[in-house]
N, C-alpha and C positions, 0 to 999 in steps of 0.2 A: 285442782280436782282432775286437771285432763289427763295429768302425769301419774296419779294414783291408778286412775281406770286403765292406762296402758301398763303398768306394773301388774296388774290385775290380771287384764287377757293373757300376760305373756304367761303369770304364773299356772293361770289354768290349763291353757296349752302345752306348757311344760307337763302337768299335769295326766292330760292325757295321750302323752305322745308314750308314757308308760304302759300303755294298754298295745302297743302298735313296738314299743323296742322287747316288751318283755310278751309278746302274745304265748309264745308256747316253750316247755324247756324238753328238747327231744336228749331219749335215754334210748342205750343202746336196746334194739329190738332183740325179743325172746328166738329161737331158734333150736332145729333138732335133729341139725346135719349130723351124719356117721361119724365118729370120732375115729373109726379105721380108714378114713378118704378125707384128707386136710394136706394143704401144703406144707413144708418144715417148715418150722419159724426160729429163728435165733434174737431171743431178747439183749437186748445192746444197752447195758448201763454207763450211761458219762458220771463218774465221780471223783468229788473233788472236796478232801474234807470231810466225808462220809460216814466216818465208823461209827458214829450213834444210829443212823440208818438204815444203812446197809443189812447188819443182823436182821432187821425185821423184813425187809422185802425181800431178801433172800428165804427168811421162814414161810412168805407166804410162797415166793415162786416154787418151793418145792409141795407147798400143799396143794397147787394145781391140780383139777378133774382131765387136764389137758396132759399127756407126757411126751416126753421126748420134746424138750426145749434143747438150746444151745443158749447157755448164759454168758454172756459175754461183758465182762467188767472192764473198763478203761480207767485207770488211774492217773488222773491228770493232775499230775505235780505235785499228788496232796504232801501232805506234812503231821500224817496222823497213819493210822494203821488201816486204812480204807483198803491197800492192796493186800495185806495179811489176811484179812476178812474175808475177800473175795475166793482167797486160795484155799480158804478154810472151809469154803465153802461150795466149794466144785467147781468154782468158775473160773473159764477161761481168762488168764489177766491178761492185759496189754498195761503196760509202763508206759508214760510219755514222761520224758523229760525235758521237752523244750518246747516250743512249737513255729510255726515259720513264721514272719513276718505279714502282716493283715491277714490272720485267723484271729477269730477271737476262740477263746479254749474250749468251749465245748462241743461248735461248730469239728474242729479238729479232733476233740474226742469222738465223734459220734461218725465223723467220716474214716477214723482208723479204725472203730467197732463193727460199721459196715464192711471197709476191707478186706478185716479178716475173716467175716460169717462168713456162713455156708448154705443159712436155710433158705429158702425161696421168699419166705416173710421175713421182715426187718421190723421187731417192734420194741420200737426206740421207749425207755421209762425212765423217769428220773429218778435218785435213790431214795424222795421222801413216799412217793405214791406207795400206797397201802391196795390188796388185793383179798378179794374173796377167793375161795377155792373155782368158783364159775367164773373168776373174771376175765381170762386169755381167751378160755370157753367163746365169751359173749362177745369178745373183740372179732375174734375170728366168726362166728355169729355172721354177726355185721357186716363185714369183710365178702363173707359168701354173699351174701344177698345184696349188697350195693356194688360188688364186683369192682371197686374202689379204694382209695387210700382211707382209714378209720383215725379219728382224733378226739380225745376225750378232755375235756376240764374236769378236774376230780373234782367230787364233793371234800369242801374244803372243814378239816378237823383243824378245831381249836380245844386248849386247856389251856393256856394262862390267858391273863386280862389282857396282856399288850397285842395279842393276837386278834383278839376283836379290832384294830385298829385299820385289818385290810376289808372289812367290809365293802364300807365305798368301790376301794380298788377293783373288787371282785365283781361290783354289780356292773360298773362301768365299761371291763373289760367286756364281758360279756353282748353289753349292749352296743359297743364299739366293732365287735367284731362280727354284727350280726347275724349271730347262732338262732337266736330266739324270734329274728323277725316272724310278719305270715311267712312269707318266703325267703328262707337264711340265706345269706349273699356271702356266708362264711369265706373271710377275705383272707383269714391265713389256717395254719391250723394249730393245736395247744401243746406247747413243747414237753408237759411231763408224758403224753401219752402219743402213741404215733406207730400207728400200723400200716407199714404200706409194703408194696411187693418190691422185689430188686430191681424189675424192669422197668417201673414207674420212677421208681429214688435214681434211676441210672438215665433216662430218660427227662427226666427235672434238672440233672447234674448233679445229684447229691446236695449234701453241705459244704461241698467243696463253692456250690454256685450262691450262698449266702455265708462265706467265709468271712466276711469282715462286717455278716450285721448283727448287731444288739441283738436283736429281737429275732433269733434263727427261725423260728418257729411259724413266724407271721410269713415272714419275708419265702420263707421252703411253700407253703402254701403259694403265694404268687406265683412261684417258678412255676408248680404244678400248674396253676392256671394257662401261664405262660406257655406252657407247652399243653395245652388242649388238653389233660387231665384231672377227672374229678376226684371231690373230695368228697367225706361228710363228718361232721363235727356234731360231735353228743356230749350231754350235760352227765357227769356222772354221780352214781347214790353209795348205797352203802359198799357195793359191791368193787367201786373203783375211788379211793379216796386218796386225799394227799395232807399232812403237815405244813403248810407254805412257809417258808420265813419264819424257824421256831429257835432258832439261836439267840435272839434277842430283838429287841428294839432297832438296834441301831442295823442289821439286818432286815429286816420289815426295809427301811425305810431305805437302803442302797438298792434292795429291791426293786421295790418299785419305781422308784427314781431311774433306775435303769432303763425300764420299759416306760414310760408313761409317754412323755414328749416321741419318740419315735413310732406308737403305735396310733400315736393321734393322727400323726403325718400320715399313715398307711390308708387310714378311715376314709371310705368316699365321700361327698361332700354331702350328700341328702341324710346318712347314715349320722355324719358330722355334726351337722344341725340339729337332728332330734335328739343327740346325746345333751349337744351343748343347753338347748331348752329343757331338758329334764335336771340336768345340773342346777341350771339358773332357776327352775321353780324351788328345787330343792333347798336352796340356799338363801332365798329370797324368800319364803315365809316366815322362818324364827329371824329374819333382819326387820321386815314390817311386824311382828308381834312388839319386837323391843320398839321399834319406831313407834308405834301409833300408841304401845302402853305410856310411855316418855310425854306425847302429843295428847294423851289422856283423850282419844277420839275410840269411843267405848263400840260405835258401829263398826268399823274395818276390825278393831282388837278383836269382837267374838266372829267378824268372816276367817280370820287368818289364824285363829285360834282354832276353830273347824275345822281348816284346810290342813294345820299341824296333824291334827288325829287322823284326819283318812290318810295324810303318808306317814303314820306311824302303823294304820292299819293295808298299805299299800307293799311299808316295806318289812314288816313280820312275816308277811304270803312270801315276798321275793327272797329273803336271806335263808328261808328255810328249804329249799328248793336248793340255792347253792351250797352251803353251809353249816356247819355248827356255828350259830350266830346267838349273844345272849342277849335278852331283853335291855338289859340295860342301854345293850349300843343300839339299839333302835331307838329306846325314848331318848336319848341324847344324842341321835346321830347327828347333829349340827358341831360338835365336838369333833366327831369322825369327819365330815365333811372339810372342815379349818384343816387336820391334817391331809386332806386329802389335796385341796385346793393348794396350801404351800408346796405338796412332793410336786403335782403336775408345774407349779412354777419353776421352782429350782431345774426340775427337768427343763422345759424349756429354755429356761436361761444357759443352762450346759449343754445343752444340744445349739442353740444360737450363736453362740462365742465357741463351740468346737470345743469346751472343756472335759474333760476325762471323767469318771465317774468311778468307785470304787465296789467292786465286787470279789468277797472269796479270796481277799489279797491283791486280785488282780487291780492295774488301773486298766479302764475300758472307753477308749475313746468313742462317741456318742454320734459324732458327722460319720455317714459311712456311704461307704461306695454304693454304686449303682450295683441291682443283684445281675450276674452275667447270664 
């Protein structure tokens, strides 16, 4: 009995440690600066692979309320017509054909797209992010009035089924990185989106100074830390969205496998714990509904039975906020969770033995250097 009552507490604590990771989801604030008095900006794309992409955020960067970009395409070793696209398209190419030894490739695409700009802003996007006509508008928005580096998690767009599968991934990160705290302690910042000025990116050291990590994006925010400069990280909606991992399945799952185990390392330790408590209730309810239905103990079955619906009704409010997320994956998110629980294993177990991991063609070794 004494070991059900502490499986009990833990799960409720778990519980509500969700009121405390997920209290608010900040979006970029409204604003109604001169659009005749803005610094340049040159948007910098790393691609790799791209040409189903590309077309679309190129359609949107020209429907921009904002003018006078500097588009800047890097094609990093693709094997598809990503760089014909870009040319097709007005954009500045750069070609990479190789890259140096401990870069990983997009850290090096993003630091020869910086290189070569010219505008005073550097707003790094990846080629699935999707854009409103206000969306550069509202970056730079933000930008003026936090007088700071700007970083967005898109609201994430699904159409097939296997894409419901980064759910978990999505709320996790989120709560790992904490954007959503009372007070965000936003520990890195979100690689599809990233507005910062030259003097801040040159001052951090660029991505030259997280050239060999996984996760450029977390690790470039530290540096900022590191060198006394802030951030701020917003949640985004219709207006800033992305496609994650829409190649297939077995992309979803290199994906995240990539990041999973090295962003857990990044995680402070207080941060750490209320992740891992909100995981362990989430997991540990539908394990006691099957236990206690098996043990035929009809009292615990309708507590855990209860406790199922309010995080079916905890995590319909959360997914819709990041997300196009379907009903389905939330009544069966114990499905999502098994996949979710296996990638952060296999992560760990390749980030512990120093094993490679596969992305984009590439292999990507997972031990990485200390950021300089």
């Amino acid at each position: 009995m004494t070991f059900i009552i502490i499986e009990f507490v833990i799960v409720l604590v778990g519980l509500a440690t969700t009121i405390i990771l997920f209290y608010r989801f900040p979006t970029l604030p409204e604003g109604n600066e001169n659009p005749s008095n803005y610094p340049s900006i040159s948007v910098i794309i790393p691609a790799r692979n791209e040409e189903h992409n590309l077309p679309l955020l190129f359609a949107d960067l020209s429907a921009q309320t904002l003018p006078d970009l500097e588009i800047i395409c890097i094609d990093d070793e693709s094997m598809d017509s990503t760089g014909q696209i870009a040319l097709e398209n007005g954009a500045k190419l750069i070609t990479l054909r190789s890259k140096p030894d401990g870069w990983t490739g997009k850290s090096w695409a993003c630091q020869n797209g910086a290189d070569a700009a010219t505008g005073e802003l550097l707003l790094f996007l990846d080629a699935d992010v999707r854009l409103e006509p206000d969306g550069i508008r509202k970056l730079l928005s933000a930008y003026l009035q936090q007088g700071c580096t700007i970083s967005v998690q898109p609201y994430h767009r699904t159409e097939k089924m296997f894409e419901q599968f980064s759910m978990m991934f999505n709320l996790v990160q989120l709560a790992a990185n904490g954007t959503a705290l009372p007070r965000p302690c936003n520990i890195g910042l979100y690689g599809p989106v990233i507005l910062i000025s030259r003097q801040d990116y040159e001052k951090a050291g660029g991505h030259e100074s997280v050239k060999a990590s996984v996760i450029d994006d977390v690790s470039l925010g530290l540096q900022l830390k590191k060198a006394g400069l802030p951030f701020r990280v917003y949640i985004g909606n219709h207006e800033i969205s992305f496609r994650m991992y829409a190649d297939g399945m077995l992309s979803l799952l290199q994906g995240w496998v990539k990041n999973m185990a090295t962003g857990a390392a990044k995680t402070p330790i207080p941060v750490f714990i209320m992740v891992f408590l909100w995981i362990a209730s989430l997991t540990s309810v539908p394990l006691q509904i099957v236990k206690f239905t098996i043990l035929m103990n009809w009292f615990w079955l309708m507590i855990y039975s209860i406790l199922y619906l309010v995080w079916l009704f905890l995590l319909t409010i959360l997914t819709r906020r990041i997300g196009k997320f379907q009903l389905w994956a939330v009544l069966f998110y114990p499905i999502l969770m098994s996949l979710f629980l296996g990638v952060v294993l296999v992560s760990a177990l390749k980030k512990l033995f120093r094993l490679k991991v596969k992305w984009k063609g590439r292999s990507i070794r997972t031990a990485e250097k200390p950021c300089e």
